[in-house]
N, C-alpha and C positions, 0 to 999 in steps of 0.2 A: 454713866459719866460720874465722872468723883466729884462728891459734894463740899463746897470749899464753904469752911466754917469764918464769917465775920469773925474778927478780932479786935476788940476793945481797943488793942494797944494801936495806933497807925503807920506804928513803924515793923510793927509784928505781920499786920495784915499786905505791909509791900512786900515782906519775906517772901511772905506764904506763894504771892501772886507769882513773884519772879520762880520761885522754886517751881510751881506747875506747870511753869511756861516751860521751864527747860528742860522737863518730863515729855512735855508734848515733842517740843524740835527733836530731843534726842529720839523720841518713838517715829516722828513722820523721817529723818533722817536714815535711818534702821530701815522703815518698808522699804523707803526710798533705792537706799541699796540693794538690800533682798531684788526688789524687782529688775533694776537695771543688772547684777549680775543673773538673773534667768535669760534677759535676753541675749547678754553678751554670750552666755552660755548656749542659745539658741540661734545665736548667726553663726556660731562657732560649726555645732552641730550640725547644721548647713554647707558651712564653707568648707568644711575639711569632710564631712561624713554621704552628706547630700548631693554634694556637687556636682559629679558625673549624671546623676540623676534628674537633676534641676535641668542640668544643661540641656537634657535630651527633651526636657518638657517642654523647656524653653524652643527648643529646636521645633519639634513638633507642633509647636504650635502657633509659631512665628511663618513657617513657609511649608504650602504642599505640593507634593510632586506628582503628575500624573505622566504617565509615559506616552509616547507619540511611536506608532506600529514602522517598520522601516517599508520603503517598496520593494517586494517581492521580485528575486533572480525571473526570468523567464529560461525557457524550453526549449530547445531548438533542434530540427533535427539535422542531420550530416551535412545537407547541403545550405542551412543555416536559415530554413522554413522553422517561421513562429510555431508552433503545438501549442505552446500554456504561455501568454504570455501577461505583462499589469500594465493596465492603463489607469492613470492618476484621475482623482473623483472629488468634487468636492461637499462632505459631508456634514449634517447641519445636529450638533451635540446643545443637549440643554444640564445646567448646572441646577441643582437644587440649593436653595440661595434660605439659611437658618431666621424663619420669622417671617418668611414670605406666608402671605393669606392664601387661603385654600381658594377661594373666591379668584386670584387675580392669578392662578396657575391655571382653574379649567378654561378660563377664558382665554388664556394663552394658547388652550391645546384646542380650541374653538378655534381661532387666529391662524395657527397655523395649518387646520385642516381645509380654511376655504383658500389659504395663500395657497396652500397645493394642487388645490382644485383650478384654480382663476390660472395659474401661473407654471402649473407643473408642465413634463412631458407627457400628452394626452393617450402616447401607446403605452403608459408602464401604469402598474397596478394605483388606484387610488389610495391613501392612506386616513382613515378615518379618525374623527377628534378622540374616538374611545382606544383604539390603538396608540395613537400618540400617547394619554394620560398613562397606558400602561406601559409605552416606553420610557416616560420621565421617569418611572418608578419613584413614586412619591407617596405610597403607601395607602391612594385613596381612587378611589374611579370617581367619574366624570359627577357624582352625584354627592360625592365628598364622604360616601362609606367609606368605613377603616376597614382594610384590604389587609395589608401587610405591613411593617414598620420598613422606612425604605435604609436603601443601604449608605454607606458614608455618604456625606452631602459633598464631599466636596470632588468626589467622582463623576464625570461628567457623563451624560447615555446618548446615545447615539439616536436620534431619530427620524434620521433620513436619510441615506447613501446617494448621491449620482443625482446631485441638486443643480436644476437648470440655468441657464442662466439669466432667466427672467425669473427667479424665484429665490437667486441670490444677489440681483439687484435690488430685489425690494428688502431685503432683509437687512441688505448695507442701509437705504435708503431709510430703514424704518426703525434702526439698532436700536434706539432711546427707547422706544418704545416694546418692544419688544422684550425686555431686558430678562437674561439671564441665558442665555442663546449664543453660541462661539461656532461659526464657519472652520472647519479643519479638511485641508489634504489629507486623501489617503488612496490607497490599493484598491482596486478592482481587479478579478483574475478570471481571465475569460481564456477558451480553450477555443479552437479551430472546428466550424460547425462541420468539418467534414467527419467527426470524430475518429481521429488517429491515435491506434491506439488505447483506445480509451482506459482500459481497464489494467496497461502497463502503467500509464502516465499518471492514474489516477485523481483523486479529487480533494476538494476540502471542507471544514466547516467549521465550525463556531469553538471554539476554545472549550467554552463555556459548557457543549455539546458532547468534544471529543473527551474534555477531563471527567465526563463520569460515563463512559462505555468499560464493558468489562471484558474486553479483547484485551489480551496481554499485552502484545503490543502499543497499546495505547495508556501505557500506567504512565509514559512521560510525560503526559499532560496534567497527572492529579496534580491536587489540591496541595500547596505548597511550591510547587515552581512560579515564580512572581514572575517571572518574565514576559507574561503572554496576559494581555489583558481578555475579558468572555468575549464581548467583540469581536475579535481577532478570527480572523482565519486561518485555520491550521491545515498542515498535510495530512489525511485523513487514510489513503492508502495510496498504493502503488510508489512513482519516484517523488513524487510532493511527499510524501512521508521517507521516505528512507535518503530524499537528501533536504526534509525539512531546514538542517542548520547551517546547510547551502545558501539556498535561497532564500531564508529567512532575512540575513542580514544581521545588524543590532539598530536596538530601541534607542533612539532618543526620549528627550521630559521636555516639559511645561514643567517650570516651579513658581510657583503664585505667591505670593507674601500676601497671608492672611491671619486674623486677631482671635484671639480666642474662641469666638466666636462664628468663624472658620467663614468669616465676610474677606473678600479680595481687599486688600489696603495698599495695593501698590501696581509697578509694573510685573508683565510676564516675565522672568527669562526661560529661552529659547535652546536646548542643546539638541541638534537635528541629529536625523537619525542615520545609520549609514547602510546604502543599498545592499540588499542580497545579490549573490553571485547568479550569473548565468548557467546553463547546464548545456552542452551540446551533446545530443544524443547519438550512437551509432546507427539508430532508428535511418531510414530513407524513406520518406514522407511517402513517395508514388510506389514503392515495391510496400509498404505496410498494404497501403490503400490497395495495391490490388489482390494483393494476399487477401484481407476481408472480404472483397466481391468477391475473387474465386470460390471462397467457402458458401457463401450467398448463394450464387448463381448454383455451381455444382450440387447442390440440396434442394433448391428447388428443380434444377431438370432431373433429379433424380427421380422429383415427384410426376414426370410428365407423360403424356401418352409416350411420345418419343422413345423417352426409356423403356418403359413398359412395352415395348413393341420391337425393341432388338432381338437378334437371334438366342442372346444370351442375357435376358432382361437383368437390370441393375436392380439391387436387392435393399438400395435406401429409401424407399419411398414413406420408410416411417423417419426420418432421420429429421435432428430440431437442429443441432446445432455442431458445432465443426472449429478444433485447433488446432495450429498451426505455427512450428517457430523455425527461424531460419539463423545458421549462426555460422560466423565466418568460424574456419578449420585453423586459420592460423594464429588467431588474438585471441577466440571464443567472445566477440564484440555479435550482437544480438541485433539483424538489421530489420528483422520484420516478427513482431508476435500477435498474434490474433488470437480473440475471444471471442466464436460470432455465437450469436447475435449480440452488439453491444449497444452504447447509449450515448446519447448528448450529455455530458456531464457539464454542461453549462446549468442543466436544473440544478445542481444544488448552490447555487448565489441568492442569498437572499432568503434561506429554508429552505426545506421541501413540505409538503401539505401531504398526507396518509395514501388519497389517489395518485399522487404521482409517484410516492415512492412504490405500492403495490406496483405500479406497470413496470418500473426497471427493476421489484427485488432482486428476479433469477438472473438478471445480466449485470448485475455488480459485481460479482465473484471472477478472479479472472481463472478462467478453468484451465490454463495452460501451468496456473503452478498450483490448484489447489483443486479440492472436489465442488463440483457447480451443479447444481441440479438443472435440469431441461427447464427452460422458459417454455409450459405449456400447466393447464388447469393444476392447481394442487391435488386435486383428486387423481390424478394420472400421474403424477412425478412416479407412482411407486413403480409402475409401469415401466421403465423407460430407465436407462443405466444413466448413470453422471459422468463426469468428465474422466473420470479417473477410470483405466479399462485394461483388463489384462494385456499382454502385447502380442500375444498369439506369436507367430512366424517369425517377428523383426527379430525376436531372442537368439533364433536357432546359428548367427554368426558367433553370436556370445559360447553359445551351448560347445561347438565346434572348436573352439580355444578353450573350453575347460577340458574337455575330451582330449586335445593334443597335447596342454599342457602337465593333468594329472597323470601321463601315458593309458588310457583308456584305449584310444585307437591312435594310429600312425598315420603320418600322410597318404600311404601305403594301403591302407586299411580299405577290404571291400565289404559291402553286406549286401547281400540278396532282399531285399524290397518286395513282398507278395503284396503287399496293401493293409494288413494289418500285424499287429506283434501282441501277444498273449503272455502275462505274466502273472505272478502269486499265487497263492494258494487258489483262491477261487476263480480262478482263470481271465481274470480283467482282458478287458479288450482293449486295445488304440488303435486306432483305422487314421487312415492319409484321407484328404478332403476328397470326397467320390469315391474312394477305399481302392482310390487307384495304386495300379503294383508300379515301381519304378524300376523293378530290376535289381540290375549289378548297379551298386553305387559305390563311390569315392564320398570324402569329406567333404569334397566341392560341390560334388553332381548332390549331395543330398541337402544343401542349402539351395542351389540351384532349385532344384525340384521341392524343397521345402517339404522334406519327409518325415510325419510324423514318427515313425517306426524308427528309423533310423535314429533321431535323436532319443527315442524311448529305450531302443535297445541296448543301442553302444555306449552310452552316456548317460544319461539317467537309470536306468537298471544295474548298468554297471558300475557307477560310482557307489548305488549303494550295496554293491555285492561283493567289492572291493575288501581283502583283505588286511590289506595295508593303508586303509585309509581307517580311523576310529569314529570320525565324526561327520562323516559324507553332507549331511545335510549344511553343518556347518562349514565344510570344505565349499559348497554349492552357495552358502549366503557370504562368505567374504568375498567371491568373485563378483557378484553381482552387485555389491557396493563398494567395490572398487572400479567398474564401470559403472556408478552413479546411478544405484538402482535400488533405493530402500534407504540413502541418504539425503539429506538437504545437497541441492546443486550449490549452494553457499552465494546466491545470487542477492544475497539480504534482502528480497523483496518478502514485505510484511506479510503473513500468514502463508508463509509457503510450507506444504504438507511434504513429507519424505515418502510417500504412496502407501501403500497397503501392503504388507509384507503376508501373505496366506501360506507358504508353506509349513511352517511352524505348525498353525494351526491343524493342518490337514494331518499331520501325525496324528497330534491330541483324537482329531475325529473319526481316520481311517489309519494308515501305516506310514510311514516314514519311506519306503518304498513306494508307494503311488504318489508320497510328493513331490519323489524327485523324479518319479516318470514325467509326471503334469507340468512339469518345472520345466521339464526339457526342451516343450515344444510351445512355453509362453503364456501356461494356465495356471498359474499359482502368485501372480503377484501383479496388483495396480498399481501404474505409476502414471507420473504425470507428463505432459507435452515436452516441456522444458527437458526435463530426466532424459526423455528418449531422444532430445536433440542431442543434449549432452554426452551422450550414449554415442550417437551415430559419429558426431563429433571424432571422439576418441577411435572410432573404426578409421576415419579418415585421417588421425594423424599420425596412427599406430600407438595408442598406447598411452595417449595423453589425456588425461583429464581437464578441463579448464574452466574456471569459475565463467559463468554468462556474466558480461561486462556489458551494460547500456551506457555509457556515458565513456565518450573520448576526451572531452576537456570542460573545464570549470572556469569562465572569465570574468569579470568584474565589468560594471555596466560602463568604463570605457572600451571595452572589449579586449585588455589585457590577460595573456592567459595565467591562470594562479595556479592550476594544476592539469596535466595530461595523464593520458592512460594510452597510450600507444602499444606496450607490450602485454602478453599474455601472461595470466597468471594460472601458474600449474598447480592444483591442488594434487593431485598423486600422480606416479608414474607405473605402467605394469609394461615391463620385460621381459619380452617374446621373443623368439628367435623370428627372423623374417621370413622363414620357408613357411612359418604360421601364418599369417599374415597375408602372405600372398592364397595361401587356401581359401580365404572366407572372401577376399576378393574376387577370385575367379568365382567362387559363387553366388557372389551379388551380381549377376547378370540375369536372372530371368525377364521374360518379356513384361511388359506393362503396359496398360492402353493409358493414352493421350500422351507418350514418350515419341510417336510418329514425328521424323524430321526433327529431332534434336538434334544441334549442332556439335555436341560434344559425346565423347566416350563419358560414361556415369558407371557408377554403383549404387544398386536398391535392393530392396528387401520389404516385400507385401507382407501383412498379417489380416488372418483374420482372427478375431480371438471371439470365444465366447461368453457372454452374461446370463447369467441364471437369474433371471427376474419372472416374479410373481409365476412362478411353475413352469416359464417355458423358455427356453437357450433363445437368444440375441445375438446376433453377428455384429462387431465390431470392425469397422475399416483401419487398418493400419499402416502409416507406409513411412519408410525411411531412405533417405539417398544422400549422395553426396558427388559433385564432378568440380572441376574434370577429374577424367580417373584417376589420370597421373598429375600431381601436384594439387589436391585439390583444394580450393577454396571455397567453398559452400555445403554446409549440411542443409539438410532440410525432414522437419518430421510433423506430419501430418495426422492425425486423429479423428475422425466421424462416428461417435456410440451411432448405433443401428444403423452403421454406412453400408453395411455388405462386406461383399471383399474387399480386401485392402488395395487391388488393384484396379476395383474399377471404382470405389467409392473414396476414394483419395489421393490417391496417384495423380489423376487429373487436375488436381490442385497445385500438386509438389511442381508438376510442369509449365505451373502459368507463373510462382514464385522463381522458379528458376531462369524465366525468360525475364521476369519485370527484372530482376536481380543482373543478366546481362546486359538488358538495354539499359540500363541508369547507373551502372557502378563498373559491371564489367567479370565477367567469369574466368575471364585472361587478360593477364597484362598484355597491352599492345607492344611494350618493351623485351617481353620474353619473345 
């Protein structure tokens, strides 16, 4: 401070005093300004630089939004029978509330584990006070250990689904006290316990679950799509997945007005959510259902004295399991698919626990589009062939239109049949089943008779001895996926395999020559159920290929329809003359057992193919058909690994599908 010197004079020393004084105002005026321009400089900086910024803090921190799930489309099949369908629940969510005591949360999660006990439904699981503190997720168990830091507070968690209604009276009754607890509607998605289906319709689960599984298919649910809160239940396979954004619907919110401190300071608003669409399937509830037991049943009396005791005993007596799909000839609409043995997919509501999911592993997979391993010990799976199985015999109609088409042989065409055909250098052998001779054959009589030799000789040997062909093997793989055989069926059902393509390799390991021998008569390539319906398909409408369609119409829950699928969709076309055409039909006549007193003229085609497991050949059942002959409308293809022949360990199926399929839909218009 400046030292102000006494002046003798009185008129000197009022100088002095006034002159300091107005040192001082002019210096406190100075800061004064200084400082008032910083801030006007600093609202500035705000107002024009910050703003957008401010705003959004402001936003964020004024009101939050949590989303409200919509109710889920339902399932139906043709005749407009529920499969999947939502029943409304009402579920009990607790808020984590910023400065709540540790002390007056566990005794909440005390509270509400004896209100579920006194008050709950006495047949559903109990829920205990140490489960509830870990569904608040509040960071601490029941003993106030620090567990984890919880997640945003103002998300609210779910601790109770399918609350009674004596346990959502007391909870109105008891709200004050209670506090931090919000009753919400929601989705429950329950499936038809007869299960139909099951493993086309597929199932669901947790958001939270599906967004870190590392199946490709399932990358739509990572981290980053906001859309779907973990709660949530998701399509997880079959058509709950592939028409997830069907029947999903859209989210409605809850927006809360809350203070910095992220405490509720106001009323909710309410923006409801808008229902998922409905699905009607081409499925037919009673022809799926009997397509399953037929597989059932037929596998089990395969295993029976009965069997074992016929003139010509039935050779599945090892056989687990059995598929089956049935598809209309003119839409390619998919009325019956079966995976047996399958499962209640009602277990996955609510989790599943390690026991239960072990008992359904091998029957999740639907083995009609993908490879399934046998539902029996894991010590034995190696034992025992998967769903995916060469096609033996059903080929040889294919085989017979590459032969006509490349000019290999003419309609004209005969070959002498001894029972076996010897080629290459080392003198390979191919024998007929029993190494029976068939004689003088025709193109017809040797699908008829289902001649190995013949298809070895005149078309597989001879394609690859063909001078004018460069690339035989490749001439042999574009025909066989252009009838749907080493392609995706384009059915978009989630993990569907394009089969096992073995040709190729068998070069690599023996000659290009013994693969189109193998090739010829249905040994060189797995495919799948679907593939080979698809397949037969095409046999029946000459040439057409058609995408598998499960779903005729999409309606909205006043049952408005939003979208149909009535026509068929052609993924390729192949162009034959019809004198073709009619050859491979005159030879889909061999006999069949359980075809006794069928009503209609048909077309089929037995396989047996075989599996080279664990050092010794497996007969697979194979059987393909389609009626009526003329104009048909129904394929049907049937599969049993270790069924035997194809016509006694499969056949019998295709004919109990073909009848459910008459009595409840109809094999002929009554109008025709």
């Amino acid at each position: 401070m400046t030292k102000i010197h006494e002046s003798k004079d009185p008129a000197q020393h009022e100088a002095n005093l006034k002159r300091h004084f107005a040192i001082r105002l002019n210096v406190f005026f100075f800061s004064t300004f200084i400082l008032f321009s910083i801030l006007v400089l600093n609202l500035a900086y705000l107002q024009f630089v910050k703003n957008d910024e401010m705003a959004k803090k402001e936003d964020n921190s004024s009101t939050f939004s949590t989303q409200i799930v919509p109710i889920r489309g339902n399932i139906f099949d043709r005749s407009g029978y529920a499969i999947a369908y939502t029943e409304s629940t009402q579920s009990l969510y607790f808020r984590v509330e910023p400065g709540r005591s540790a002390d007056s949360v566990v005794q909440l999660a005390y509270d509400l584990a004896d209100l579920f006990i006194k008050n709950g439904d006495p047949s559903k699981p109990i829920i205990t006070s140490e489960e509830i503190i870990k569904r608040m997720d509040v960071g601490y168990d029941l003993n106030k250990d620090f567990i984890k830091s919880p997640v945003l507070t103002s998300v609210p968690r779910r601790i109770k689904e399918g609350l009674s209604q004596r346990e959502i009276a007391y909870l109105l009754e008891h709200k004050d006290e209670l506090k931090g607890l919000e009753i919400t509607e929601e989705s429950i998605r329950k499936y038809d316990t007869n299960t139909i289906a099951t493993q086309l319709i597929g199932y669901m689960r947790e958001h939270s679950v599906a967004k870190n599984q590392l199946v490709s298919y399932l990358g739509r649910y990572k981290d980053g799509n906001r859309e779907y809160t973990d709660g949530e239940y998701v399509g997880f396979d079959g058509l709950e997945f592939l028409y997830q954004d069907v029947l999903r619907g859209k989210n409605g919110s809850k927006t809360y007005p809350i203070n910095a401190k992220e405490q509720i300071t106001g009323q909710v608003e309410i923006e409801f959510p808008q229902k998922g669409n409905n699905l009607t399937l081409s499925l037919h509830k009673d022809v799926q259902l009997l397509t399953e037991q037929a597989i059932i049943d037929h596998i089990e009396w395969m295993k029976s004295d009965e069997a074992r005791l016929l003139k010509t005993p039935y050779q599945g007596k090892e056989a687990v399991a059995g598929y089956a799909v049935a598809m209309e000839v003119k839409t390619g609409h998919v009325v019956a698919m079966a995976s047996m043995p399958d499962y209640d997919s009602n277990v996955w509501r609510g989790g599943i626990n390690q026991t239960d999911l072990n008992l359904i592993r091998q029957k999740l997979e639907n083995g009609t589009i993908r490879e399934r391993r046998p539902d029996i010990p894991i010590e034995d799976m190696g034992k025992h062939p998967s769903s995916l199985v060469p096609l033996g015999s059903t080929i040889k109609p294919l085989t017979v239109l590459v032969g006509l088409n490349e000019g290999l042989i003419t309609p004209q065409t005969r070959y002498q049949d001894t029972g076996q055909f010897i080629y290459g250098r080392d003198l390979s052998r191919i024998r007929n089943s029993g190494s029976h001779a068939y004689g003088s054959l025709t193109p017809s009589t040797a699908i008829e008779k289902s001649s190995n030799t013949f298809m070895s000789a005149m078309i597989g040997n001879k394609l690859y001895l063909s001078n004018r062909i460069e690339e035989p093997l490749d001439v042999w793989d574009s025909y066989m996926k252009r009838f749907g055989l080493g392609v995706l069926t384009e059915s978009g059902l989630p993990g569907e395999q394009n089969g096992i393509i073995e040709y190729y390799e068998t070069v690599k390991n023996s000659s290009e020559q013994a693969a189109l021998v193998f090739a010829s008569f249905g040994q060189q390539g797995k495919y799948t159920t679907l593939q080979l319906a698809q397949y037969v398909t095409m046999l029946a409408n000459r040439g057409k290929r058609l995408k598998p369609q499960f779903v005729t119409k999409i309606t909205d829950y006043e049952d408005r329809v939003v979208e149909e699928f009535t026509e068929p969709i052609i993924l390729n076309k192949v162009d034959l003359p019809d004198e073709y055409w009619e050859i491979i039909e005159k030879g889909m006549l061999s006999g069949v057992k359980g075809f006794d007193g069928f009503p209609y003229e048909f077309r089929r085609k037995t396989g047996t193919s075989e599996s080279d497991i664990a050092g010794q050949k497996l007969d697979n059942a194979v059987f393909i058909a389609y009626a009526p002959a003329e104009n048909p409308t129904l394929a049907v293809a049937v599969v049993v690994p270790e069924g035997g022949f194809g016509g006694q360990g499969a056949a019998p199926i295709a004919r109990q599908i073909f009848d459910a399929y008459d009595k409840y839909i109809g094999l002929v218009d009554d109008e025709e």
